[in-house]
C-alpha angles and dihedrals in degrees: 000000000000116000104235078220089056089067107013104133119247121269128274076013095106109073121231085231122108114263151129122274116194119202115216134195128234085271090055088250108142109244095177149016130188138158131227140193077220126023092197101054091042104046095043088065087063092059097045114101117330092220100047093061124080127278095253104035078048088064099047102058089042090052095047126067109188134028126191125167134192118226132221148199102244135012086249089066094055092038083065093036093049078057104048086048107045082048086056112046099025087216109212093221102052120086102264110196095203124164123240083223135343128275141233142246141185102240136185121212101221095168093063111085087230102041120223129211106210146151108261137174139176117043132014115242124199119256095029114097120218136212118188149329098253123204089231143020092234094056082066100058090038085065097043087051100070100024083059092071089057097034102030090185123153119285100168127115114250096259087060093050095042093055092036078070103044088050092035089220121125114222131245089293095055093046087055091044094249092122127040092222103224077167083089098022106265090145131014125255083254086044091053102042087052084057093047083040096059092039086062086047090059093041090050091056106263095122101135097064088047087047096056101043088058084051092048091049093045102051088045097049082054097049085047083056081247091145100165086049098056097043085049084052098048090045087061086044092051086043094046096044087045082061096048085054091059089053103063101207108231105172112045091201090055096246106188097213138154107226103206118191134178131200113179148156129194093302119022139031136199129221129197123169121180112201121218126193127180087001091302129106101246099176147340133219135181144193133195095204118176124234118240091176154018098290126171125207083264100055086048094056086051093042089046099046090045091055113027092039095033120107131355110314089062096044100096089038090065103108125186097264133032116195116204125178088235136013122255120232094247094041091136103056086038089052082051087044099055090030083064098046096043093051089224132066115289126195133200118200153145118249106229095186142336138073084316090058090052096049091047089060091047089056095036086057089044091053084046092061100035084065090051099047078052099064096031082056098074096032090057096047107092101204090051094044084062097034083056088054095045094053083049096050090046095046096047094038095240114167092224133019112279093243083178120052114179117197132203127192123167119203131190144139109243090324096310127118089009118194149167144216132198118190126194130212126183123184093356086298118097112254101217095187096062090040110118142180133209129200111221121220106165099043146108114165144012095273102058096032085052089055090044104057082038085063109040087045089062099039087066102037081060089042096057094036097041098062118108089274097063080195126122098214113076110236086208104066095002089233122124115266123246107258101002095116118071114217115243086223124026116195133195131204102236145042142276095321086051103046090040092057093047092058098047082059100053091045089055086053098057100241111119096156100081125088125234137198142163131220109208114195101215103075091352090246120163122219131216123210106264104356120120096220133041134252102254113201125190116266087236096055119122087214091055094056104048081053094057077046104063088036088057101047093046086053089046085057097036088061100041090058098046095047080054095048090041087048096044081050105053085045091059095038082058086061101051095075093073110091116230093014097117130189087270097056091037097070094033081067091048093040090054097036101035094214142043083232093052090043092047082056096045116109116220100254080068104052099047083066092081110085110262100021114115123181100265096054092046092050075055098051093058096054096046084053088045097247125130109228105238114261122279118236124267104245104234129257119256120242135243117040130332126239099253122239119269096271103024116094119201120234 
């Protein structure tokens, strides 16, 4: 593995200018490329201590063995030449946004002398104006089925036109009026492009003024007793108003906008834009892109306007405004950079309220669960499930699949409130019903609460198979028992110390037949019990994903039970400041209340109803809990006269 010393450029040798650095590996192959306002400054982050950068950005400058960069005059510049080069070298460390497939648009072939409206993928050509993308290929032709009626312009390949005019006879949808047929001269090539021409103009968002020409032309060929016109017209008008439906408007003041939107986790991200023009939503599009490397929201804006909007093929997507759900360091130049290659002023912003700030959270939540769609793909899939325990089996030398994995994570705040959390996964799927959690009393740190919940796990799983049963099923109630049954695979949240320690417990125990590993975050690397270097398996292996899997979810329980515990904690902590209100009374009130929130508004008369608290302890209570006990009433006064005070005299 290269030493980041071993290349690090001299001292005083990298220039304060803007500019773009390429990391190399020891091949020569580039592995990264990046751009800074200042390459020094930026450069020399990457050489300071290994172990204070980030996981990802760690592994890229030990994987790499040279850097050089090219300055340039502006951060535009870079901003171009970042692209070029990221398009040429595909770098394996930079954030890629590539599709799953391509997707489709609704195009018109303005350069032809007939126009055609047609389906079209892959690359954009001049001349031909373009509508989506689309989801699907179908939502394309819904909406040309019913536009058709209104723009009967031409749809046909080039073979079918070309033999409509030799034969000088339209096809079906001449004959049904959904095509005007310049094939036999039924309009003229103007007439035809005017037609193509007004059905962009719908496309593009100018509908109102479409909608109440067809009124206007109805209402005056029935007041011309044209009858079969004016059905004909309020058919087009049914079948128009049928296709706006289709197109939700967002934005009343036909904002033409790109909403971008990002969901992620420690390895991957997701991305979903939603691309309005003219106020609707004319098409949606979404990545799943991995992160390489310690990357913020705004990185990923940068990273995502470079790439998606960069070169030719972007050029005609730009539209006026790009919402992000954060700013990216450089959004100045970049707003320069788009508003160049767009030919027009582009702004990058965040929406702060509003009907944009709606739309932003209803593609943040669909990027959310894009992400999540993404990892439940491959759990839910049963040969890769068994493709990911086999991996497993073959890396760590077990002699069968581990069919049970059994997962621990601790979780604390500087020693205090110390839990635990075990997962269980059979089969590649969790397994909720097994899952458990352990308070830890005599416990630090990870290491010795590791060993004690180690402990503790197996005592009892000896202590439920070792009866005079031996069996894992109790006869009793005929349900499994709760730690009768060993995992085939246990696995540890941490390195080397915490590996290490688990298997001094087992040992202790006297069970030497069970694997463990550990899954350290940092370069998810999983260790092995008395090896020196990890097992490194490949980021595209299925058995290193269903291990990150069972690591995340007994975090994610770890961390659910300790912010309980901590809660439960600071409510009782509220409590001890009342004199006299012992452990005993104290969850007698939150038995009886339920809550800290429902106690604290709560009157007096209330609180005395729990047995053992009198009215002075609970007047107490409700300072302690900063409340003001309500105001007592006022006794009424007695009729008839007063006795008068000692010097004044009735009359």
């Amino acid at each position: 593995m290269p030493d980041p010393s071993t290349y690090r450029p001299a001292p005083g040798t990298i220039p304060e200018l803007p500019g773009v650095y390429r990391f190399r590996d020891p091949t020569g192959r580039v592995i990264y490329v990046g751009k800074a306002k200042s390459l020094r400054q930026r450069l020399n982050s990457y050489f300071a201590d290994p172990w204070s950068l980030h996981a990802r950005t760690q592994q890229m400058v030990t994987t790499a063995a040279s850097v050089d960069w090219v300055t340039v005059n502006t951060e535009v510049e870079a901003l171009q030449l970042e692209y070029q080069w990221i398009k040429e070298y595909d770098p394996r460390f930079n954030v890629r946004y590539r599709d799953d497939k391509s997707y489709p648009y609704l195009a018109v072939t303005l350069d032809e002398e007939y126009p055609r409206l047609q389906v079209m993928r892959g690359a954009k050509r001049k001349g031909v104006r373009y509508f989506g993308p689309y989801s699907h290929a179908w939502a394309i032709r819904e909406t040309l089925d019913l536009l058709l009626r209104v723009f009967p312009a031409r749809t046909c390949r080039p073979g079918v036109f070309k033999q409509a005019r030799q034969h000088q006879r339209p096809c079906l949808l001449g004959y049904i009026d959904k095509c005007s047929a310049p094939c036999v001269g039924r309009v003229s090539a103007e007439e035809h492009r005017q037609i193509a021409l007004e059905f962009c103009d719908f496309m593009g968002g100018r509908t109102d003024a479409m909608v109440k020409r067809l009124e206007k032309d109805m209402h005056a060929a029935a007041e011309e007793l044209e009858f079969e016109k004016a059905a004909r017209l309020r058919d087009d008008l049914t079948a128009l108003r049928r296709a706006m439906e289709k197109q939700a408007v967002v934005f009343g003041d036909g904002t033409d906008a790109d909403v971008v939107a990002f969901a992620d986790d420690q390895l991957e991200a997701a991305v979903q834009v939603f691309r309005v023009r003219g106020g609707r939503i004319r098409g949606q599009r979404g990545w799943v892109v991995e992160k390489t490397e310690d990357v913020t929201f705004g990185d990923l804006v940068h990273q995502f306007c470079s790439q998606v909007y960069g070169g030719e093929r972007g050029e005609a997507d730009i539209p006026r405004e790009v919402l992000v759900p954060e700013l990216p360091a450089d959004v100045d130049a970049l707003a320069e950079w788009l508003s160049g290659q767009r030919g027009a002023r582009v702004q990058i912003r965040v929406p702060q309220r509003g009907d944009k700030k709606a739309l932003a959270d209803t593609v943040r939540r669909n990027a959310e669960e894009a992400l999540v769609r993404h990892k439940l793909h491959r759990a839910g899939d049963l040969t890769t499930r068994s493709q990911a325990l086999d991996e497993l089996a073959e890396a760590l030398t077990l002699e069968t699949a581990p069919l049970r994995i059994e997962c621990y994570d601790v979780s604390q705040i500087q020693g205090t409130d110390v839990v635990a959390s075990m997962v269980v996964f059979e089969d590649g799927l969790p397994r909720k019903s097994e899952y458990r959690r352990f308070a830890i009393t005599g416990a630090t740190d990870d290491v010795s609460a590791i060993s004690e919940v180690l402990r503790r796990r197996f005592a009892r799983y000896k202590a439920e198979t070792g009866d005079e049963q031996g069996q894992p099923i109790d006869p009793e109630t005929g349900r499994p028992r709760k730690f009768a049954y060993p995992p085939q695979l246990l696995v540890v949240d941490g390195g080397a110390p915490q590996v290490a320690a688990a298997a001094q417990t087992l040992a202790d125990a006297g069970i030497n037949d069970l694997a463990v590993v550990g899954l350290a975050k940092r370069l998810e690397e999983v260790w092995v019990p008395a090896e020196e270097f990890p097992v490194i398996l490949p980021r595209s292996s299925q058995g290193l994903y269903l291990l990150q899997r069972v690591r995340d979810e007994a975090h994610r329980f770890a961390i659910t039970y300790h912010r309980q515990k901590r809660s439960s904690r600071m409510t009782v902590s509220a409590l001890d400041q009342v004199p006299g209100l012992g452990e005993v009374r104290r969850k007698a009130l939150m038995r009886h209340f339920g809550s800290l929130k429902r106690l604290s508004g709560a009157t007096v008369e209330e609180i005395t109803e729990v047995p053992g608290i009198g009215r002075r302890t609970a007047e107490a209570i409700l300072a302690a809990l900063g409340a003001t006990p309500p105001p007592q009433p006022a006794a009424p006064e007695p009729a008839g006269p007063q006795p008068a005070a000692p010097g004044v005299e009735h009359k």
